[in-house]
C-alpha positions in Angstrom: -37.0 32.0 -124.1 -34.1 29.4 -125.0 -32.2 27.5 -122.9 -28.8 26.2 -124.1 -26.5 23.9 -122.3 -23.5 22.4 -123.3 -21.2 19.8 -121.3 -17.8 19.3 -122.4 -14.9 16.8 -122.3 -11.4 18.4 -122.4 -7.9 16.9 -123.9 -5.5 15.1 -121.3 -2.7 15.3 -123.6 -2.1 19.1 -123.3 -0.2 21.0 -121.1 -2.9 22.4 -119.4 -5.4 20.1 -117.3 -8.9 19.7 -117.7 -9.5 21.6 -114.8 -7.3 24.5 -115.9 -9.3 24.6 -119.1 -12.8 24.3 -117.4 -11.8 27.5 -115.6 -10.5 29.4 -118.0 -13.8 28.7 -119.9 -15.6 29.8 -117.1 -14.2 33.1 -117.0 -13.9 34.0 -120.8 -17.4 32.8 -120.9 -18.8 34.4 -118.2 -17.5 37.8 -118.9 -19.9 37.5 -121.7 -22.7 38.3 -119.4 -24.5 42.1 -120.6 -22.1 42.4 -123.9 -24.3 40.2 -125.9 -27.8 41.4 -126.8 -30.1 38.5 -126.1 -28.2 37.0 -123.7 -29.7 36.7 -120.6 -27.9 34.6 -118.2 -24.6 33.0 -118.6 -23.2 29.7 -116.3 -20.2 28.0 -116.3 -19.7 25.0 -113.7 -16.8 23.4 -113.6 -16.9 19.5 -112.4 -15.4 18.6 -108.9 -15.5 14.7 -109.1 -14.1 13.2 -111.9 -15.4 9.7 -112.8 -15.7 7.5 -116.1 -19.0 9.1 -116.9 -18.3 12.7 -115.7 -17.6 16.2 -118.4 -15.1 18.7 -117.2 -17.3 21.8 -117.4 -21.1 22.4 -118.1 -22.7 26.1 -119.9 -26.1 26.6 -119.0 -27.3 30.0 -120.8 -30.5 31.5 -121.6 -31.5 33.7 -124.6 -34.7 35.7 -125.3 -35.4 33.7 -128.4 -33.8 30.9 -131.0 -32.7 33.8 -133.1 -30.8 35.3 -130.0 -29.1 32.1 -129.2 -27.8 31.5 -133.1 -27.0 34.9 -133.3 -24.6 34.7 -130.2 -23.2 31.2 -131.7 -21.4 33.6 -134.7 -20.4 36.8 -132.3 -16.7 37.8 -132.9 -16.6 37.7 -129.0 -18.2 33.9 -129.0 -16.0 33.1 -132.1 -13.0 33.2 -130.0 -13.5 31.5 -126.7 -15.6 28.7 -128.6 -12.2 28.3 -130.7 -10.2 28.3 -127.2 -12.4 25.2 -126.6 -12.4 23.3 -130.0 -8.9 23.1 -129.8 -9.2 21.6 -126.7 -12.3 19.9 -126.4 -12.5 16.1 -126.6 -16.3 15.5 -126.8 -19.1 18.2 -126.5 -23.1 17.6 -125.9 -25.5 20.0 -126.0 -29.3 20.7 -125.6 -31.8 23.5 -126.4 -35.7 24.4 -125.0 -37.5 26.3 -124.5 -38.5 27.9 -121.2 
């Protein structure tokens, strides 16, 4: 199995806030869970304490194999929230292992 996290960074020049965005992730994300085959468990937190060093919103999400997880990086229903976010995103780390 795979696990994939992601942290991200969002704009403070839109009309939304980060916050706003971090949520809205969270729920487009989440409502991913059991529509994606491979996917096994799907997490979105969204940060409560915002200092110099902090990311808006954290993915944790596990996949039954490498092939899963880069399969679900290209699903039409991926496609469009992970546009959502690059339009909105200011920095984005991520890490993959295997559990």
């Amino acid at each position: 199995m795979i696990r994939h996290i992601v942290m991200w960074k969002f704009r403070r020049d839109l009309e939304e806030t980060p916050q706003e965005i971090a949520r809205e992730m969270k729920s487009r994300l989440e409502a991913l869970r059991g529509k994606i085959d491979g996917l096994l468990a799907i997490e979105v937190g969204v940060n409560i304490k915002e200092t110099a060093s902090s990311y808006d919103a954290v993915l944790t999400a596990d996949f039954t194999s490498f092939e899963a997880m880069e399969a679900y990086k290209i699903n039409p229903l991926h496609v469009v929230i992970s546009d959502y976010c690059k339009s909105r995103r200011l920095e984005r780390v991520d890490v993959d292992y295997e559990i």
